[in-house]
C-alpha positions as CSV (number, residue, x, y, z in Angstrom):
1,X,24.4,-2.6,2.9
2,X,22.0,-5.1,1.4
3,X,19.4,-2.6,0.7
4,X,22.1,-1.0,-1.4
5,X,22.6,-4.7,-2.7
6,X,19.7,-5.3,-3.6
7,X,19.0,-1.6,-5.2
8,X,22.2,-2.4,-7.5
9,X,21.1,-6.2,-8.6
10,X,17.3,-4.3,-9.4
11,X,18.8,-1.9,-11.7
12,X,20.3,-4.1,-13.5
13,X,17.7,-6.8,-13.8
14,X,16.3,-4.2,-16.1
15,X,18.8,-5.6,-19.0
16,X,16.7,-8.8,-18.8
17,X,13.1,-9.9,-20.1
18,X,10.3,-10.7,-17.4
19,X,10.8,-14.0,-17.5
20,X,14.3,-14.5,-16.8
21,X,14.6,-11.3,-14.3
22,X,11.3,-13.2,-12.4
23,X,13.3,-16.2,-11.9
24,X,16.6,-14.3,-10.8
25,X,14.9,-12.3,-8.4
26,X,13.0,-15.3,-6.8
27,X,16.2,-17.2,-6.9
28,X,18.4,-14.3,-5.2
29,X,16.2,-12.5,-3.3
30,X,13.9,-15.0,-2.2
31,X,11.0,-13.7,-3.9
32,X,7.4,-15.4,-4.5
33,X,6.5,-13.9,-7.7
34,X,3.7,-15.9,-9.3
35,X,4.4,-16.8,-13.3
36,X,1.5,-14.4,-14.1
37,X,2.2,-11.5,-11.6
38,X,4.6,-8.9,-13.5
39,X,6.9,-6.2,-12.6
40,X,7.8,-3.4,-14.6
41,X,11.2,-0.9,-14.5
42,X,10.4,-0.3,-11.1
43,X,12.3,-0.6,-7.7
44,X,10.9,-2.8,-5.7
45,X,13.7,-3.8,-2.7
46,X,10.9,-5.0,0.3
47,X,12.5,-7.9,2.9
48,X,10.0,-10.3,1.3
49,X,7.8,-10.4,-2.1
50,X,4.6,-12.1,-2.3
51,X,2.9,-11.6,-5.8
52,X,-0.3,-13.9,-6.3
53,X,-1.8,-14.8,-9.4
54,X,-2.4,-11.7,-11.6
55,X,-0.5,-8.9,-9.6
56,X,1.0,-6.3,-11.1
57,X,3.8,-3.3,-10.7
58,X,4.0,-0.5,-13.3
59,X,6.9,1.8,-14.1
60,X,8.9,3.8,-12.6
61,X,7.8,3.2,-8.7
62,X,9.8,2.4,-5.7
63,X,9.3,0.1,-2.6
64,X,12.1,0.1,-0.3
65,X,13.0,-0.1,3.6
66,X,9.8,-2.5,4.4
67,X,9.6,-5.7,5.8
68,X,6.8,-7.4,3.6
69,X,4.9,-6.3,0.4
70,X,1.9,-8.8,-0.6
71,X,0.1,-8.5,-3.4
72,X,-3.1,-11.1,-3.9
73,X,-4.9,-12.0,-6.7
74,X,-5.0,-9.3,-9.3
75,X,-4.0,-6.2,-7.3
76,X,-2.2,-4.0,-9.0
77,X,0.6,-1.1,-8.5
78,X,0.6,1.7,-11.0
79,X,3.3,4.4,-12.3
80,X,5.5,6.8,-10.3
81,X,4.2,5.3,-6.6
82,X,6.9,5.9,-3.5
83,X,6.2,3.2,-1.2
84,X,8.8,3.4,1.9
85,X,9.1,1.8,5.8
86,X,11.6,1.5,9.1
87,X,12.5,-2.7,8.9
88,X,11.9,-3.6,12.0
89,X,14.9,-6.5,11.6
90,X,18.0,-3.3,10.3
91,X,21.0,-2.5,11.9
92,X,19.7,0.8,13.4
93,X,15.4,-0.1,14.6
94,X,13.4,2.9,14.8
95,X,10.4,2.5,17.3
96,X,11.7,0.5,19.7
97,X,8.9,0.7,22.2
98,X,6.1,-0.1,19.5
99,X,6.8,-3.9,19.9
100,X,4.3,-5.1,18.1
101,X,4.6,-2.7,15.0
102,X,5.3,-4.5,11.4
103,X,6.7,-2.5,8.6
104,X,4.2,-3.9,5.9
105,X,1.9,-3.4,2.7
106,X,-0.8,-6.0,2.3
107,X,-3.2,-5.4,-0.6
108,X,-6.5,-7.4,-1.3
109,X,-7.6,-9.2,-4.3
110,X,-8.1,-7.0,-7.1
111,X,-7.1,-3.4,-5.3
112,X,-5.4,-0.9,-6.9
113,X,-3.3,2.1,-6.2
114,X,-3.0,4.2,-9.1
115,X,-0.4,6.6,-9.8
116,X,1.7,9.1,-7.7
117,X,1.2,8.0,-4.3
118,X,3.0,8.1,-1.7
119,X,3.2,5.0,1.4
120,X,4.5,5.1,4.4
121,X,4.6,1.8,5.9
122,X,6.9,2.1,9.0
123,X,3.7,0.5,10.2
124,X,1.1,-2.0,8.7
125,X,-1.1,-0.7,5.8
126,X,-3.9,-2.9,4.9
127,X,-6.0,-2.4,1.6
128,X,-8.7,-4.7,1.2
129,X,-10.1,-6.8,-2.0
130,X,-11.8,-4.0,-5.0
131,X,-10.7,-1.0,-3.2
132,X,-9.4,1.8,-5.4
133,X,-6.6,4.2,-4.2
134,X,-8.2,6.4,-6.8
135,X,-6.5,9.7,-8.5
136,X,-3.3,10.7,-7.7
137,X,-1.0,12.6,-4.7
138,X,-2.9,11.0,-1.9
139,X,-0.3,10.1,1.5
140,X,-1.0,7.6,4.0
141,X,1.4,8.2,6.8
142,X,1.8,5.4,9.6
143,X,4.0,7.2,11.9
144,X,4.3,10.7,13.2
145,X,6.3,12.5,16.3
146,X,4.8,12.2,20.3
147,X,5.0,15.7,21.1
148,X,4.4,14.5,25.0
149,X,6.9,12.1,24.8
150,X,9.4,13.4,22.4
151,X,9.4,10.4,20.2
152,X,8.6,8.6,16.9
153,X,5.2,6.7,17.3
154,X,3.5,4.5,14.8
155,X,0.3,2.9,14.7
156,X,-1.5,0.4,11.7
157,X,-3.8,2.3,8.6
158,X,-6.8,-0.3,7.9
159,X,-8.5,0.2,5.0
160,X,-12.0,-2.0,4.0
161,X,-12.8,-3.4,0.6
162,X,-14.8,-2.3,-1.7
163,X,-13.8,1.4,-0.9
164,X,-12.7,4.1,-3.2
165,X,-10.5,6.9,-1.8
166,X,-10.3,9.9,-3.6
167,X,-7.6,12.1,-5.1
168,X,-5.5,14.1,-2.9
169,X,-6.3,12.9,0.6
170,X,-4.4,11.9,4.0
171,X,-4.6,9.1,6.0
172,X,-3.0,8.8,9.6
173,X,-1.5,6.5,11.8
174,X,-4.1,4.3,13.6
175,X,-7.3,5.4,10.9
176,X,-9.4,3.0,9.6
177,X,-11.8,3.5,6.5
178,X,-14.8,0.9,7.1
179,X,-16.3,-1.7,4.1
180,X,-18.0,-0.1,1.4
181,X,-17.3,3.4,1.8
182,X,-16.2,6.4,0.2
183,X,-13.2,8.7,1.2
184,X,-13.9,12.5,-0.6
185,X,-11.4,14.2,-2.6
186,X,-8.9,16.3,-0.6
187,X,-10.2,14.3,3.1
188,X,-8.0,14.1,5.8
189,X,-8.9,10.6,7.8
190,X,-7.2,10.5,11.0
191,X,-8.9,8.0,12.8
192,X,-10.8,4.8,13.4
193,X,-14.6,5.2,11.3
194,X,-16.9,1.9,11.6
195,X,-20.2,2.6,9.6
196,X,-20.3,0.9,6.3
197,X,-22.2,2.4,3.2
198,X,-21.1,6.0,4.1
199,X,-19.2,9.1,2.2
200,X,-16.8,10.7,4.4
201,X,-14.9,13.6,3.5
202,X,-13.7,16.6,5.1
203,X,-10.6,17.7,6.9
204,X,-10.9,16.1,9.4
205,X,-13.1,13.6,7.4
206,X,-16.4,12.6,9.1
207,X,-19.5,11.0,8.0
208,X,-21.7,13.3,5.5
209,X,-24.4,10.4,4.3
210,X,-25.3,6.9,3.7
211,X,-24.5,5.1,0.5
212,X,-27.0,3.1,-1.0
213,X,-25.9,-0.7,-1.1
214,X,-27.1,-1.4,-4.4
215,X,-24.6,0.7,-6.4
216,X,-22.6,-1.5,-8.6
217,X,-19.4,-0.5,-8.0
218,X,-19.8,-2.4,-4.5
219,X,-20.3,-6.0,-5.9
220,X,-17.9,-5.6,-8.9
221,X,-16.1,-9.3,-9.7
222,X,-13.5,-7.3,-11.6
223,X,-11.3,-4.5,-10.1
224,X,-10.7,-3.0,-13.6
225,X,-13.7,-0.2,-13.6
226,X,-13.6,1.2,-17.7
């Protein structure tokens, strides 16, 4: 009921400019929506907002059903993105038994996801600062089926910064993609990698060589690369 609330009063913030729908959707919703972080004709419905200085949502994507979406400094959210969870505080709470599990997107200073994506963050995603969700059509999926115990099961995605995934890959419940590294077009990651500096690709992804650490890309100030 207030998801469908909240969906309702969203749609028709649209009528308003950014300025006045910012302030009614701090005031109603609770929202902390810095006065240089921007939103555009997008859905976004999580339990709480945090938008630092900077942040910014395109058009046309959705972020519903999650707990907490935090944006710092200069991340940014582009077009057509599905971003979805299991609240761990709803009427009806999926994964009962995972009690530690928090329905989450955090994203670091200057990341980016950029267009077509699609999140599942029935558990915790975690993007670090100047790491590019690069492309489009990639999945990272945070919970899946126990085949042994005939359940749902989800597990935490970590993801470094300064890394740069490329288009079309998958990343699985309880993966982690280390500092400084590079996911390959197409990969599938499905679990926990730890050496920095390093391409990995392949399905599943592995390590295929050692980056060098002077490439600028990896000690970028900006996340904007032109």
């Amino acid at each position: 009921m207030i998801a469908t609330y909240k969906f309702i009063i969203s749609t028709l913030l649209f009528l308003f400019p950014w300025a006045v729908r910012r302030w009614l959707l701090c005031r109603l919703f609770g929202y902390h929506i810095d006065r240089s972080a921007r939103i555009g004709l997008s859905i976004i419905i999580p339990r709480e907002l945090i938008m630092r200085k900077g942040a910014s949502i395109g058009h046309c994507s959705m972020c519903k059903g999650v707990d907490l979406l935090k944006m710092n400094d200069k991340s940014r959210i582009g077009n057509f993105n599905w971003i979805s969870g299991s609240s761990a505080f709803g009427e009806r709470v999926f994964f009962e038994h995972d009690i530690n599990r928090k329905s989450e997107l955090v994203l670091g200073s200057h990341s980016a996801l950029t267009s077509r994506h699609l999140l599942d963050c029935s558990g915790s995603i975690s993007i670090g600062d100047f790491t590019i969700l690069a492309g489009f059509r990639s999945q990272i999926l945070t919970h899946s089926i126990d085949l042994r115990k005939s359940r749902q099961s989800s597990g935490p995605v970590r993801i470094g910064s300064y890394c740069f995934i490329g288009t079309g890959c998958i990343i699985l419940k309880d993966s982690s993609l280390p500092d400084y590294s590079v996911l390959g077009a197409g990969s599938l990651l499905n679990k926990k990698h730890t050496d920095n500096h390093t391409l990995y690709g392949g399905v599943p992804a592995c390590a295929l060589k050692k980056l060098p650490d002077d490439y600028v890309y990896f000690s970028r100030e900006e996340g904007y690369v032109s």
